[in-house]
C-alpha positions in Angstrom: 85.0 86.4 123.7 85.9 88.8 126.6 84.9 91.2 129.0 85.5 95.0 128.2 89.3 95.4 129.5 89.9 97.3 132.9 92.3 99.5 130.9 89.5 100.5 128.7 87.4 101.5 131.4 89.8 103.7 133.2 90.9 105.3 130.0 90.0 108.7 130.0 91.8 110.1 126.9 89.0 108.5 124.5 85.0 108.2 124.8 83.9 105.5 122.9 81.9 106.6 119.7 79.0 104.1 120.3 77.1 102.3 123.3 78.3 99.6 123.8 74.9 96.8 124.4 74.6 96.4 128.1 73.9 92.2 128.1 76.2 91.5 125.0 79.9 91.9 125.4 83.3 89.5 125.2 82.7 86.8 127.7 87.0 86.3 128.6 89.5 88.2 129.9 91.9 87.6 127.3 90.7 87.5 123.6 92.4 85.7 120.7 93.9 88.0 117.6 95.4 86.9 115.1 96.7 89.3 111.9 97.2 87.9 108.7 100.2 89.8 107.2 101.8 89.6 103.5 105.3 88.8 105.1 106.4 90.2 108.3 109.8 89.1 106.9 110.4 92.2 104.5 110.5 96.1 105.6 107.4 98.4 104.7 104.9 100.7 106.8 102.1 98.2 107.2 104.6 95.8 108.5 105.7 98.7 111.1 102.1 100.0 111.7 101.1 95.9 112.2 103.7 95.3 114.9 103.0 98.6 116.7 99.3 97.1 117.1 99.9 93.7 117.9 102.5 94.5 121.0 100.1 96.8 121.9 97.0 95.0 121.9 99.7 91.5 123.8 99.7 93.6 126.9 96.3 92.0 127.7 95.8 89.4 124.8 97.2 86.4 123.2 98.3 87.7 119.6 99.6 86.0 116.6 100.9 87.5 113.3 100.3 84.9 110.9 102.4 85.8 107.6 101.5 84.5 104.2 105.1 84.7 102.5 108.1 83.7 104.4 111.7 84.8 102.3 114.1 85.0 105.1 115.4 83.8 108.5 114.2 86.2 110.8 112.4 89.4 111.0 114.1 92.4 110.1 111.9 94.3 112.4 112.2 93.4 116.0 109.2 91.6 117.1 107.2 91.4 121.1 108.0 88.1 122.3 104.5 87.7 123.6 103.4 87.7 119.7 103.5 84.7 118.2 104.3 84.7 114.1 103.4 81.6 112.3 104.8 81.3 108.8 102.6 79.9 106.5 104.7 79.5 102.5 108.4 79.8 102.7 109.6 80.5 99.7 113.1 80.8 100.3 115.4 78.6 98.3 115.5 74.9 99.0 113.0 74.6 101.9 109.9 72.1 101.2 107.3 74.9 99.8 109.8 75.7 97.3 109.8 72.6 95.7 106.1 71.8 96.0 104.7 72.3 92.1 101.6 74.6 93.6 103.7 77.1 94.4 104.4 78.1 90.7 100.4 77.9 90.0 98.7 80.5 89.7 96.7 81.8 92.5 92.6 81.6 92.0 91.9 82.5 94.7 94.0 86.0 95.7 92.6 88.6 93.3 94.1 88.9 90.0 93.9 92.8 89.9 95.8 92.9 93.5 98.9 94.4 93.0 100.4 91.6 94.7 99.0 89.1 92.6 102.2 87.5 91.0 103.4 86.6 94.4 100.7 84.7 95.2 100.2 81.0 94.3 97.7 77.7 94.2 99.7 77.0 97.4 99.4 80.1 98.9 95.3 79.9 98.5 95.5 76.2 99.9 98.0 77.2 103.1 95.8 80.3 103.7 92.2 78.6 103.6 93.2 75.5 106.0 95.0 77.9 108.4 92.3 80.2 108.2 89.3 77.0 108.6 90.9 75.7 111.6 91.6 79.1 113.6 90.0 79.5 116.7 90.7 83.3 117.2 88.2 85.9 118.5 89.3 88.4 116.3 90.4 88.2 112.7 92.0 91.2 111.0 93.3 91.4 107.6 96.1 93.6 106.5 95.7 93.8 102.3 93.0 93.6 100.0 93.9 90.3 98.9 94.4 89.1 102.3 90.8 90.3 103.3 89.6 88.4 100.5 91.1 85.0 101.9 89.4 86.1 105.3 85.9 87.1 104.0 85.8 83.2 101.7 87.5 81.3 104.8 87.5 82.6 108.3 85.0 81.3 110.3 82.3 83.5 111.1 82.0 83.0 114.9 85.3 85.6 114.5 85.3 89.2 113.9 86.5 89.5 110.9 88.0 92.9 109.7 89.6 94.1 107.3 92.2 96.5 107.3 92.9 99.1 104.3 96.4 100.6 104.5 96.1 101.8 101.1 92.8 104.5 100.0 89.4 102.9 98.3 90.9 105.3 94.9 94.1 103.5 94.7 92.5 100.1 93.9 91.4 100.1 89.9 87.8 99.5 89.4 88.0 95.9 88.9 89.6 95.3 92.6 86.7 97.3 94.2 84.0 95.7 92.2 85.6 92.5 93.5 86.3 94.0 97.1 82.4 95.0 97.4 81.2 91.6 96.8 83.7 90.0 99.8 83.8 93.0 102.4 79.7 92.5 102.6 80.2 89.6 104.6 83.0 91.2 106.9 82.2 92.9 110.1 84.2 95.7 109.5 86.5 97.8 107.2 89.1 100.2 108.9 91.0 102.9 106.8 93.6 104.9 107.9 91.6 108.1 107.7 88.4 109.8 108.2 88.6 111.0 104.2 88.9 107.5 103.1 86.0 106.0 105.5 83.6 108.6 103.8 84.6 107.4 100.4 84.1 103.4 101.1 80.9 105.0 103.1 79.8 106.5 100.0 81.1 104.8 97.0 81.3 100.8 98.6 77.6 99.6 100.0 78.4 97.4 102.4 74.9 97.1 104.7 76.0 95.6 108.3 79.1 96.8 108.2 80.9 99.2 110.1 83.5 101.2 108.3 85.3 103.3 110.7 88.6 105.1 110.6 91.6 104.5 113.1 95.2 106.0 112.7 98.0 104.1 112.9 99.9 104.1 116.1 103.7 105.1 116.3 105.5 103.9 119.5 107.5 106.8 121.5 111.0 107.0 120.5 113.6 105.3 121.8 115.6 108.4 121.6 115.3 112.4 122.8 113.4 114.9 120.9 115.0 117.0 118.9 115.8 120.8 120.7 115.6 122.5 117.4 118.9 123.5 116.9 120.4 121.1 114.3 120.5 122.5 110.9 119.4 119.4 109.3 116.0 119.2 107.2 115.0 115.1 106.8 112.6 113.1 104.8 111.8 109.6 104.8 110.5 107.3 102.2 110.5 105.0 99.1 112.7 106.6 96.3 109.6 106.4 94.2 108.1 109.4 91.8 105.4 109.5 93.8 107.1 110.4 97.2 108.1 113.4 95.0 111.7 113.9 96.4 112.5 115.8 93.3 110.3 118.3 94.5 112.0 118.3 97.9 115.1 118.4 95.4 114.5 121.5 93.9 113.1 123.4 96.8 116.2 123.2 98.8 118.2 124.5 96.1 116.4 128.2 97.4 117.2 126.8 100.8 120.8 126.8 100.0 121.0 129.8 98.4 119.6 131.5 101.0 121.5 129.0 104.2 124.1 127.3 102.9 124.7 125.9 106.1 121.7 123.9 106.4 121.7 119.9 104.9 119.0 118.0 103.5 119.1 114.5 104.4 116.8 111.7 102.6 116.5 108.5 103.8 115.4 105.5 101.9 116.1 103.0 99.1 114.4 102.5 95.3 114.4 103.0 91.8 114.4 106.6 91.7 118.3 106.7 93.7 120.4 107.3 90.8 117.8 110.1 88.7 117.7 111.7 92.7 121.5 111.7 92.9 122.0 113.1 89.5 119.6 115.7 90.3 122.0 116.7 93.6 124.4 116.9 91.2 123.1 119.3 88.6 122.0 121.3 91.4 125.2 121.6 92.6 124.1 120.2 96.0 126.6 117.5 96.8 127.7 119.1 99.8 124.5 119.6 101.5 121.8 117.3 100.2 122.6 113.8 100.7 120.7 110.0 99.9 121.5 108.8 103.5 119.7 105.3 102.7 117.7 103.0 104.6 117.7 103.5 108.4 115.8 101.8 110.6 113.8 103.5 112.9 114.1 106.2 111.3 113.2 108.1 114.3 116.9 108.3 115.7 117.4 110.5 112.3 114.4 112.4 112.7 115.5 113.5 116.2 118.8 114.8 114.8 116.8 117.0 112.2 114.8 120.7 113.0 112.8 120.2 110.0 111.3 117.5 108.5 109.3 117.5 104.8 107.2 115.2 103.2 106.3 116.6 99.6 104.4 113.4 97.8 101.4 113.7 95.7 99.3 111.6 97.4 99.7 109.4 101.3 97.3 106.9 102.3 97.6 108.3 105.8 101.3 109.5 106.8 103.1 107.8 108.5 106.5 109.8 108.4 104.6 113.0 109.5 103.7 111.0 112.7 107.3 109.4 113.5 108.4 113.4 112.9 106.0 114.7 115.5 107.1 111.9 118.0 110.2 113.1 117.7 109.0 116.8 118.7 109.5 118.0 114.6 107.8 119.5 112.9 106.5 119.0 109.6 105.9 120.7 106.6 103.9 118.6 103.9 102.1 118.7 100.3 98.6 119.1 101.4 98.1 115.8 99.8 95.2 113.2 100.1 94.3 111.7 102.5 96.3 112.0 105.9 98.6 115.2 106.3 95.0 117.4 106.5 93.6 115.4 109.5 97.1 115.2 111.1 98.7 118.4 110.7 96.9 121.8 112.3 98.7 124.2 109.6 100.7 126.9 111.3 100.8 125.1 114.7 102.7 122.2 114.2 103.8 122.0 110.9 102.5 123.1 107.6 100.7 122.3 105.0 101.6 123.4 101.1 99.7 123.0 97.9 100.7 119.8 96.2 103.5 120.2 93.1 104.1 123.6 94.7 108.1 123.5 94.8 108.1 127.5 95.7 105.2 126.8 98.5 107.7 124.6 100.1 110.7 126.3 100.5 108.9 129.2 101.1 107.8 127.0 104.6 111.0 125.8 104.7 112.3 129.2 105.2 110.1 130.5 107.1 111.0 128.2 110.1 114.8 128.2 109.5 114.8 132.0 109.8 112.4 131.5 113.0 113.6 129.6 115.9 111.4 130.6 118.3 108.5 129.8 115.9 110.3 126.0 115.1 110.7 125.2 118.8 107.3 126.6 119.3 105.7 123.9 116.8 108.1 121.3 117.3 106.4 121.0 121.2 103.1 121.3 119.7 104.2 118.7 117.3 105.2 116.4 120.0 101.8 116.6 121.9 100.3 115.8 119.1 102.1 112.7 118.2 101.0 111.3 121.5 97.6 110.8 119.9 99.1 108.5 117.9 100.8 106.1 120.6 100.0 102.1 120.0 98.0 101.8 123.9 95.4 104.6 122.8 95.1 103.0 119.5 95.1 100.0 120.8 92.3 100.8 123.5 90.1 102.0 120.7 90.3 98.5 118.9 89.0 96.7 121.6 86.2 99.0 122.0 85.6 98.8 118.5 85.9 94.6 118.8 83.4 95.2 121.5 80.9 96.5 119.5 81.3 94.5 117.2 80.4 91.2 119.0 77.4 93.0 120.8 76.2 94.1 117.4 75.9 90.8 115.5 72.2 90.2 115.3 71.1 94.2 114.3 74.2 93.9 111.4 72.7 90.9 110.3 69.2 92.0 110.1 70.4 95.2 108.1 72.3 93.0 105.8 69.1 90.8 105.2 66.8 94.4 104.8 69.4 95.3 102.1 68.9 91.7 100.1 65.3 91.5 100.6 64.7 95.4 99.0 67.5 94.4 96.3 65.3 91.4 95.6 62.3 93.5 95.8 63.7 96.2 93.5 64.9 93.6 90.8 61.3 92.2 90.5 60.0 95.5 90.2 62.3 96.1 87.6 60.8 93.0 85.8 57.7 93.4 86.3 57.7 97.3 84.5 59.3 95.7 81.6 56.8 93.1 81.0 54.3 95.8 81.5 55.9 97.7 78.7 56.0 94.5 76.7 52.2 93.6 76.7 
């Protein structure tokens, strides 16, 4: 393992939340990480939020992306040549895993109450365990709760193991967690996305010896200039999925309109909600100011030409939009939904934050900065500092303190785990023993 990095030591924009053991820290200069990934083929926010890390953390380390699922050529993300991404099933049409008979058996190892399930296989589980058995990484982090299964039953335990949770502890049904709970106990660690969601694994998931600790996800600086403020554009960004609640959004620039007919509303995305959306523009009479711009990618070149941009979905995991926005010196105004616009935005400094479902809170906030350009500008710099909070070398920095303490920290999480067995032992006997009590 390896030394605490130089850039660590220097950094002065984040103080370590725990001392780090004098005697024990990584012995190398460079440590081995490896992500395992659903399939860094495909287009989605953990797949964006992974590659952010991982080119981040390959300034100073050798990194590989190892991706379950393989469907397609090449990335459609652009990927740091210093990572290297190992493909472990393809499944695209004619190659050698497709024709293999495992591969249309049913998983037993990859949880059957994972969302994801149905896209897993016998030959996934087999491909997974013996990559997994034979990796010599330092660090192994795990991107879904399936995934993190695979990692707690095969990655070697000389590794930190982590598991990642881009989703909230609420979102899984109770089976998954029951299931989770019994495979994160022998993790190292379990990072969420947010501070609300640690406290609910903290409180709801026992898991003695491990640290369950909240990092944001990081969001590289644009490519492109922030926006001045001027354009009379309102964007959002997302899944055309009920949940994302763009018929909210929808509704809420019809008073927009009414009131600045100049000003568009551009969404960007793809999904199964497109044509109810478009019909909706329609009814609304809208067609010449909202439009369904589809997928762009980054989306941040569209979020620069935009003054205003509005997230209105019923629940986020963390929020990753409202981040891109603010890189983009935007600012947002959001449902106030759980988990991540609350520990993101600073309501009334740079962006705001509306009661969830409220279509009148929205435009109401969407009016109040489109009549207010001094007030917009104002938040959109505010907004813009605060995205740099957020950029992949300060999250980065704060994983390999955290993979620090970690390694130093083996023997006292392994006693605490051992405490916990021995009193639930303990506690069972008890149990026994009062019964037999009441028996005689």
């Amino acid at each position: 393992m390896c030394s605490r990095p130089a850039a660590v030591q220097a950094g002065k924009d984040y103080q370590c939340p725990w001392p780090l053991h004098p005697r024990r820290v990584f012995r190398d200069a460079t440590m081995r990480v490896v992500f395992v990934i659903h399939n860094v083929y495909g287009i989605g926010g953990t797949i964006r939020t992974t590659l952010n890390l991982a080119g981040a953390l390959a300034e100073s380390h050798q990194v590989t992306i190892v991706s379950v699922l393989r469907h397609r050529e090449s990335p459609r993300f652009p990927i740091d040549p210093r990572i290297t991404v190992v493909p472990l099933v393809d499944v695209r049409p004619g190659s050698a895993d497709d024709a293999d008979p495992s591969l249309h058996a049913p998983a037993e190892v990859f949880p059957r109450s994972e969302s994801r399930y149905r896209q897993y296989s016998l030959l996934t589980d087999r491909k997974v365990a013996g990559y997994l058995r034979e990796c010599r990484a330092d660090v192994i982090i795990g991107t879904r709760p399936g995934i993190n299964v695979y990692i707690a039953r095969f990655a070697p335990k000389r590794a930190v193991r982590i598991a990642q949770e881009h989703l909230t502890h609420d979102t899984h049904s109770k089976r998954l967690r029951t299931e989770l709970a019994r495979h994160y106990r022998t993790l190292d660690a379990v990072v969420t996305t947010t501070e609300a969601d640690a406290a609910v694994y903290r409180a709801r998931m026992r898991l003695p010896g491990v640290r369950v600790l909240a990092v944001p996800n990081s969001v590289p600086e644009p490519a492109v200039p922030p926006s001045d403020g001027s354009a009379k554009v309102i964007a959002a960004a997302g899944r055309l999925v009920r949940g994302k609640r763009f018929d909210l959004l929808i509704e809420a620039f019809a008073q927009v309109a009414e009131a600045y007919p100049d000003w568009r509303l551009r969404i960007y995305g793809g999904g199964a909600d497109h044509d109810r959306l478009q019909a909706l523009i329609e009814s609304r009479g809208l067609t010449a100011q909202a439009t369904l711009m589809g997928v762009r990618s980054p989306i941040e070149a569209e979020f620069a030409k935009a003054s205003i941009v509005a997230v209105t979905s019923d629940a986020e995991s963390f929020g990753m939009t409202i981040v891109e926005a603010m890189r983009c010196g935007v600012p947002v105004v959001s449902t106030d939904c759980p988990l991540g616009p609350a520990e993101i935005i600073q309501d009334g400094v740079d962006g705001y934050r509306v009661p969830v479902g409220d279509r009148d809170a929205v435009s109401c906030a969407l009016l109040g900065l489109i009549a207010n350009e001094s007030a917009r500008r104002r938040m959109g710099e505010a907004a813009l500092a605060k995205g740099r909070r957020y950029a992949p070398a300060r999250i980065a920095r704060i994983y390999e303190e955290f993979f620090a303490e970690l390694d130093a920290s083996r023997r006292s999480r392994a006693r605490q785990r051992w405490q916990a067995v021995w009193e639930s032992a303990l506690r069972r006997l008890a149990r026994g023993f009062r019964r037999r009590l009441r028996l005689v």
